[in-house]
N, C-alpha and C positions, 0 to 999 in steps of 0.2 A: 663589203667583200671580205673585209679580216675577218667578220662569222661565222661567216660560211666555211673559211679555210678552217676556222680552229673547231668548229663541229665535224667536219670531214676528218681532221686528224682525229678528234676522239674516234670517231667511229675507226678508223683503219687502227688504235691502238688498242679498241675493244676486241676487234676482228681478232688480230695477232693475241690477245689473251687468249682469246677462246680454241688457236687453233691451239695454242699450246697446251692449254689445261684438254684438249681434246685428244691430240697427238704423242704427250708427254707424260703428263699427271695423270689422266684417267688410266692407261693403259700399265703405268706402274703403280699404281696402288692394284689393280684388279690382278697385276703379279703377285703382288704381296701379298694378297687375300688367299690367293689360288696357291703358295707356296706355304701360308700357316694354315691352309685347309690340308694341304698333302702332309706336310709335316704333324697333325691329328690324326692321319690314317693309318692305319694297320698296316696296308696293305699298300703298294704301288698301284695295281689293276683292278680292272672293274672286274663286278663279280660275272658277266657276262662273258670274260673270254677265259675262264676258269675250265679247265676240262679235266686235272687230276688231282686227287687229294691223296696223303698220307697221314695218318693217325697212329702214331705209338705210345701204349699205355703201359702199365705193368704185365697186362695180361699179353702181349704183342702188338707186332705192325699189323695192322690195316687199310685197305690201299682200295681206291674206289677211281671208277673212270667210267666218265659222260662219253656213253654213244650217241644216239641221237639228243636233240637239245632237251631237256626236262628230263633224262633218263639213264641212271646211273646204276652201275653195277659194282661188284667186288671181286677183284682180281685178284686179292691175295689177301687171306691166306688159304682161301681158296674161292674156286667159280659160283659166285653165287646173284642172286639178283638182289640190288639192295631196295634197301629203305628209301624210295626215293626223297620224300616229307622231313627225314632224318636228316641225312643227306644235305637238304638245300637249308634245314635250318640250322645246322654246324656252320654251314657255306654264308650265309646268311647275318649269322652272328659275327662271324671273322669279317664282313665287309661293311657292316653300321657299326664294328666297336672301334673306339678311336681313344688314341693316348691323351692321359689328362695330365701326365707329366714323364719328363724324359731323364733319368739318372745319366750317372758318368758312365762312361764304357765299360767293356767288360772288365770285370776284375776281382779278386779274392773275396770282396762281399757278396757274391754268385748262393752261398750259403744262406746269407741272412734274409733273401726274398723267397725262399724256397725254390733255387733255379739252379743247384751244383745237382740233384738230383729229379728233374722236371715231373709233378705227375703225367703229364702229357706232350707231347711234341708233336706239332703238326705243319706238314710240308704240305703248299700251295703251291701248282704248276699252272701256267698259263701261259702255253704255247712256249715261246724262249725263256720266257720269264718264272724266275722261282724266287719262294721266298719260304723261311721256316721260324717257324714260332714257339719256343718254348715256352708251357704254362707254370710259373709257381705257385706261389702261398695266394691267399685274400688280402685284397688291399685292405687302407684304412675302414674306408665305406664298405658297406654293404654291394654287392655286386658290381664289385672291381677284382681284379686282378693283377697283379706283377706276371712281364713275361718278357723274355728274351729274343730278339729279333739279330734272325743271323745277318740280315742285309747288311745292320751298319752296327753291330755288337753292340747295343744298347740293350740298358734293364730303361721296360718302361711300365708304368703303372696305367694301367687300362680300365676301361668299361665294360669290359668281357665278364659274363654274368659266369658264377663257376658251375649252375647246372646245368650250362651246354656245354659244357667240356670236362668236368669232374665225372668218375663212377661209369665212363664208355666203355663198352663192351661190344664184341663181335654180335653179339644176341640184338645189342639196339641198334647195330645198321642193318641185320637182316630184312629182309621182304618178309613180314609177317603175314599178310594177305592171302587165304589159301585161291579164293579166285577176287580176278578182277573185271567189274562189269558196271554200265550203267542201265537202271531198270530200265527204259526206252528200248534198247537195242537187244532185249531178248525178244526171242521170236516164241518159246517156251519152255518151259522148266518141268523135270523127269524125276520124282520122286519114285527109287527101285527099293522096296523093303523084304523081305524073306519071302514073304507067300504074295504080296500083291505089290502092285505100281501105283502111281496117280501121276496124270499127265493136263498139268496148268499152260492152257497159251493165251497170249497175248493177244487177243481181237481187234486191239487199236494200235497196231505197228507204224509206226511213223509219228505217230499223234502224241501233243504234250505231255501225256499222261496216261499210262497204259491201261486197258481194258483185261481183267481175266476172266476165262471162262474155261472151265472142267472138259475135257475132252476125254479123259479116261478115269476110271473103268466105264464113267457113264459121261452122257453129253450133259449136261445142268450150270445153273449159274453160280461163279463163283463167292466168295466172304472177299468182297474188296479189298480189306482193314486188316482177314487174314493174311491175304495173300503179299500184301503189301508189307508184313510185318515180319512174314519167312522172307521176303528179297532184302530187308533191313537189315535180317540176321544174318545172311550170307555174306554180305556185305560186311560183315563186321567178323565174321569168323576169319579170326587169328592164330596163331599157333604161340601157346605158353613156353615150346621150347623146340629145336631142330634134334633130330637122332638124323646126321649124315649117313650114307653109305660106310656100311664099314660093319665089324664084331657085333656091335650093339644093333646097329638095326635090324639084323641079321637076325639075333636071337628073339626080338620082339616080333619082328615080322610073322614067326613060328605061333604065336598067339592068336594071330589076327585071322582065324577062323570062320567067323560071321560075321558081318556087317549088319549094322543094326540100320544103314542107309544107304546109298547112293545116289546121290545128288548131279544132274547133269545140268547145264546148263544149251542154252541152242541159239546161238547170235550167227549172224552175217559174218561177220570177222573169225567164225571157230567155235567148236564147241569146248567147254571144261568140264571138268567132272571133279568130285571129290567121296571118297569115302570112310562112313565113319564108324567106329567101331568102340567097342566095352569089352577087353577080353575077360576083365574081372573088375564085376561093379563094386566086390564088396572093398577094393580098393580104390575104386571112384577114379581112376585112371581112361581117359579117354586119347584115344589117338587116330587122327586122321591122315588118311594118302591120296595125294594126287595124280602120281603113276606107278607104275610098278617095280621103277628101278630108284626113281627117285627116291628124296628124304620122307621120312616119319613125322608127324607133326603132333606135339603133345597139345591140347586144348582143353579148355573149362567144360566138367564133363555135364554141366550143365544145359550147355548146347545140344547135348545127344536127347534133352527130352522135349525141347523146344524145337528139335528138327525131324522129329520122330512124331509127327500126329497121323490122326485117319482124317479118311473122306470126308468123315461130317465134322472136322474141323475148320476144312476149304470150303465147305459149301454154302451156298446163298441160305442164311437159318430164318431168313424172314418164311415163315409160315404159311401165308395166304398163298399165295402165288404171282402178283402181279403186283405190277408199281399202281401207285395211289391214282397216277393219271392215266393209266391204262381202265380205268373202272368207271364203267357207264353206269352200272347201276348197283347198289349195296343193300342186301336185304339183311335185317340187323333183326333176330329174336333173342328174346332171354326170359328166362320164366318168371317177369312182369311186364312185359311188352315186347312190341311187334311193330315194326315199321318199315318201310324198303326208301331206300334215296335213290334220286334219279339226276343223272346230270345230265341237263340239257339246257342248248346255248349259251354253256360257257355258266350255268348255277347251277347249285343243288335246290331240289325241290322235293316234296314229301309225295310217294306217287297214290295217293289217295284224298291228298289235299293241293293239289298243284298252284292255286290260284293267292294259298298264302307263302308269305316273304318268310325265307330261309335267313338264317344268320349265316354269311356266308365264311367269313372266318370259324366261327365254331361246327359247320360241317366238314371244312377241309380240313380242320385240326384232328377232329376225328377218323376221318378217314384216312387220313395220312398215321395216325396211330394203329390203325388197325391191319394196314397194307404192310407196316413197319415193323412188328411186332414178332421178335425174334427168339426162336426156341434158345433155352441157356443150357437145356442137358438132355441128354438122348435117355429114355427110360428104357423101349424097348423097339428093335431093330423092323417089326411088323408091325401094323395096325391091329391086333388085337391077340386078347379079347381088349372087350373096350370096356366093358361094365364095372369092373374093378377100379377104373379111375373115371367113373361120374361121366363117360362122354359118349352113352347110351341116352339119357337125359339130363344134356348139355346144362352150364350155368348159364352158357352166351354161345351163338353160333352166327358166322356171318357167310356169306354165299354172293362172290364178285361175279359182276356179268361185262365181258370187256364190250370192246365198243360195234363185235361183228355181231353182237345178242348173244353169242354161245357162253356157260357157265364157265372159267375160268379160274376161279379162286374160294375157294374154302378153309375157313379159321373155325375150328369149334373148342371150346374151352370148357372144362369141365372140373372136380373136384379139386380140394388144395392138398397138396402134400408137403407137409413141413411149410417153406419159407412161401412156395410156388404153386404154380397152377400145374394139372397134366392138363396136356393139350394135341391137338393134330390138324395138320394142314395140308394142302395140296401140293407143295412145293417138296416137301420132304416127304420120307414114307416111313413111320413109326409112330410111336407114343412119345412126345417130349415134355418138357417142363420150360413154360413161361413164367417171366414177373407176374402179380396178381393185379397190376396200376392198372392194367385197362379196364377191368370190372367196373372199377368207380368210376370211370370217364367216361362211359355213354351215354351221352346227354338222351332225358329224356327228350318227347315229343317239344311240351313246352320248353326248354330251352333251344330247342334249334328254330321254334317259329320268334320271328317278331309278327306284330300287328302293323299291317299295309297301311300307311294311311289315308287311302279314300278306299278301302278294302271295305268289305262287310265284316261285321264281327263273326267269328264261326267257334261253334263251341266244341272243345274238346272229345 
C-alpha cells in the first residue's frame, strides 16, 4: 500500500511541476523573448497599420499617405501619385531594421554620430501612433547606421542599410510609370503617327496569354515576339524627369509641335494614352504627355525609335503563309530536283512513291523550316519586277496546299544579295531578304526515304 501512496505523490508533484513551468516559467520567459525582440525593433507597430510617412532631407519635407491598401500617394510638397515600390521599400526597411546596440540618451555627443545635423529625418504615423527617426553617420560595419529615436531619446546603432535612405529625393518617390497596365487586360493597342495609324487587338482576351492580330490599316497576322516586345516597352516607359505645371512647362509645351507617336492603350478599366515627341533631335531631347494639362515627362530618347516602327515591323514575316500543321501537301522544286510531300494519316509520304517509309522527323523538320522561314528585310514595297533578284528562275520554290486541297502558301527564293537571300511569299506583299540556311536543308529524295523492311527495294 506505502507504494502506491509514494508513486501517487510523485505523480501529483510532477503534475504541480509541470503546471507551473506551464503556468509560470513558460509564459515569462516567452515575456522576456517578446520584450528583447521589441526592444531590437525600430519601430513599436507593424508595418501593416502604417498609413503616413514623412521624409525630410536637405532638399525638403516630403509627405506620403496610403489611400487604398498597396497605394500611396504624395501630398506634399505637392499632389502627386507616388512611387508605390519606393514607397513600401523605405516602409519596408524601417520595419526588418532593428537596433544592434543602444547608447546613453540624448545628449552633447549628438555631433559625433552624425545626428546634431540628421541627413535624414523620418516620421512614421500609424493611426494614434507616431514615432520619428533621425538618420546619421555609417556605423562601424558596413550597412549599419546610427539614428535617433524620438520615442525614448536614444542614439542607437542600427541595421539600416544607408542606400535606402541616403541621396532621396522628391524625383525617387515619384510615379515614374507613364502608363500602367497588365498585358492580359488590353483589349487593343492604337499606334497614331503623322500620316497613318496601326491598330494591334488582342484575339485572346481573357486567356493566359494574349493573342495579336493586325486589324488596321489591313486585317493579317501579327510578329508575336514584336508585339510582345512593344507591350514590354510600354511597360517600362519611365520618365528621366517631371516639368510640373508651371513657366517651364509652358515654354517647352510651345515646341511640342508634332508628335512623332501616339500611343493608346484600350482596357475594360479605361483607356490611356501617351504622347511622344522630338522637338529637336539634334539635341536628343525627348519628351512625352499624358494629358494636356498635366506634367511633361523627360525620357530616353531612345524609346522614340523603338516606339516608332511600321506595319512590316508587327506583321507575321514568316513568308509562306500557313502554319506547318496547316499543310496537307508541300510541293518542293529547286533546280536539282522536284518532289511534292503529302501528309496523310498522320505521315509524310513522297506522292510518287507512297508505299516507301518517310523519315518522319526529317520531313517534319523540314517542313516546319519552311512554314517558319521569316523575311529579315523588306527590299521592295511590290512584287516586282522580279528578275533583278533571281526569282523569275527561282534557286528553290515551295507551293502549301492546306488541308481543303486549295493552294494556300508560297515561298520562292531566289538570288543572294550580300549576307541573304531575296525572296517572296504569300503572307506579305513585296520583295524581302531571307537567311540563306534553308538552301542547304532540303533534304534530298534519298534522305527523307528509309528502306521499309519487308518493302521491295525501289530504285531511285
Amino acid at each position: 500500500m506505502s507504494r502506491y501512496l509514494s508513486t501517487l505523490l510523485m505523480l501529483v508533484i510532477l503534475a504541480g511541476l509541470g503546471g507551473y513551468l506551464y503556468l509560470v516559467e513558460f509564459p515569462a520567459k516567452q515575456q522576456e523573448e517578446k520584450r528583447e525582440i521589441e526592444q531590437k525593433q525600430l519601430l513599436s507597430f507593424p508595418e501593416t497599420t502604417i498609413t503616413e510617412l514623412s521624409i525630410t532631407t536637405a532638399q525638403g519635407l516630403i509627405t506620403f499617405k496610403q489611400g487604398a491598401p498597396g497605394k500611396w500617394s504624395i501630398i506634399a510638397p505637392l499632389q502627386a501619385d507616388a512611387d508605390t515600390r519606393e514607397v513600401q521599400a523605405l516602409i519596408r526597411a524601417l520595419v526588418t531594421g532593428t537596433v544592434t546596440r543602444t547608447l546613453d540618451k540624448q545628449s552633447s555627443t549628438l555631433a559625433a554620430f552624425g545626428l546634431e545635423e540628421p541627413v535624414t529625418t523620418l516620421t512614421i504615423r500609424a493611426g494614434g501612433q507616431q514615432e520619428t527617426l533621425s538618420i546619421g553617420d555609417s556605423g562601424p560595419l558596413s550597412n549599419t547606421l546610427y539614428a535617433l529615436r524620438a520615442s525614448d531619446q536614444r542614439v542607437v546603432l542600427t541595421t539600416l542599410a544607408p542606400k535606402d535612405f541616403i541621396n532621396k529625393s522628391l524625383m525617387t518617390f515619384r510615379r515614374k510609370e507613364l502608363l500602367r497596365f497588365t498585358q492580359n487586360d488590353v483589349d487593343r493597342v492604337r499606334l497614331t503617327y503623322p500620316t497613318t495609324e496601326i491598330v494591334i487587338a488582342n484575339a485572346a482576351k481573357g486567356q493566359p496569354r494574349p493573342a495579336w492580330k493586325i486589324t488596321y490599316p489591313v486585317e493579317a497576322e501579327a510578329d508575336q515576339n514584336e508585339v510582345r516586345s512593344l507591350m514590354f516597352r510600354l511597360e517600362d516607359l519611365k520618365a528621366l524627369g517631371i516639368i510640373d505645371p508651371g513657366p517651364e512647362r509652358d515654354t517647352v509645351a510651345t515646341t511640342l509641335t508634332t508628335q512623332k507617336v501616339k500611343i493608346t492603350l484600350y482596357t475594360a478599366g479605361g483607356d490611356q494614352s501617351v504622347r511622344l515627341y522630338q522637338p529637336d533631335p539634334q539635341s536628343g531631347e525627348a519628351i512625352a504627355q499624358t494629358t494636356s494639362e498635366g506634367p511633361l515627362y523627360r525620357i530616353n530618347p531612345v524609346l522614340i525609335k523603338d516606339l516608332t516602327r511600321d506595319l512590316f515591323n508587327f506583321q507575321d514575316k514568316r513568308l509562306l503563309g500557313l502554319d506547318s500543321t496547316e499543310i496537307a501537301m508541300l510541293s518542293v522544286k529547286t533546280r536539282g530536283q522536284q518532289y511534292v510531300l503529302i501528309h496523310q494519316n498522320g505521315e509524310w509520304v513522297l506522292e510518287d512513291q507512297p508505299m516507301m517509309k518517310v523519315t518522319q522527323e526529317a520531313a517534319d523538320l523540314f517542313v516546319s523550316r519552311v512554314a517558319n522561314l521569316p523575311a529579315e528585310e523588306r527590299v521592295l514595297k511590290q512584287s516586282s519586277p522580279l528578275a533583278p533578284y533571281g526569282l523569275l528562275a527561282p534557286s528553290a520554290e515551295f507551293v502549301a496546299t492546306g488541308k481543303d486541297g486549295k493552294t494556300v502558301g508560297k515561298l520562292t527564293l531566289g538570288n543572294r544579295g550580300g549576307d541573304l537571300l531575296y525572296a517572296t511569299g504569300q503572307r506579305l506583299h513585296g520583295v524581302f531578304q531571307v537567311r540563306p540556311d534553308l538552301l542547304t536543308q532540303i533534304p534530298s529524295r534519298t534522305e527523307l526515304l528509309t528502306q521499309a523492311k519487308d518493302g521491295p527495294e525501289t530504285k531511285r
